[in-house]
N, C-alpha and C positions, 0 to 999 in steps of 0.2 A: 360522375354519378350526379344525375342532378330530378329532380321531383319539379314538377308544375300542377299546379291544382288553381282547377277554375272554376272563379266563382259565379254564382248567381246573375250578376248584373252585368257580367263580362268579363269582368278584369282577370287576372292572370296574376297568382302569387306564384313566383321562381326562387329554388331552392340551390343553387348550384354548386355547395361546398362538396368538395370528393368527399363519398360516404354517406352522404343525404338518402336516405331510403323512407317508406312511407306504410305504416298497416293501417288496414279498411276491417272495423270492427262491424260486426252484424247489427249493431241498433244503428248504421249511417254512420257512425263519429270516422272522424280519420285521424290520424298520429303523421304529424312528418317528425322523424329522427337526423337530427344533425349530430354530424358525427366531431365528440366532445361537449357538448352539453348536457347538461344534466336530464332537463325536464323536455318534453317534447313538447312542438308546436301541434292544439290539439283547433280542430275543428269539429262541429257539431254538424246535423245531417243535413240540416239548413245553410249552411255557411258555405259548402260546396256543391259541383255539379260534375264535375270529373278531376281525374288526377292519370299523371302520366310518370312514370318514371320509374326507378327501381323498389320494386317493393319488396320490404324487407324478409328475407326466409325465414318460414314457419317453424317454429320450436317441436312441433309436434311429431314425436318417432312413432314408427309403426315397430310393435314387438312382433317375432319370430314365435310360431309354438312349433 
């Protein structure tokens, strides 16, 4: 599993530990999730331009009526 998120000027930040997944928050912000650490690597809406890799599944259930 591995996350790449590219930034503004060019460059290319690569995430490649198995389990590196990534959420895309509505105001822009992005989270890469390394898996085993605590705190996530956060980017703001500026800071990046794309991101490619596993993003991580939605917590969100849909109820049955």
């Amino acid at each position: 599993m591995t996350v790449k998120v590219t930034l503004p000027g060019g460059g290319l930040d690569s995430y490649m530990r198995f389990g590196d997944t990534y959420v895309e928050y509505g105001d822009g912000s992005l989270d890469v999730i390394r898996m085993g650490v605590k705190a996530a690597l956060r980017y703001t809406s500026d800071e990046w331009i794309g991101v490619e890799g596993d993003r991580k599944p939605s917590k969100t259930r849909f109820f049955r009526r």
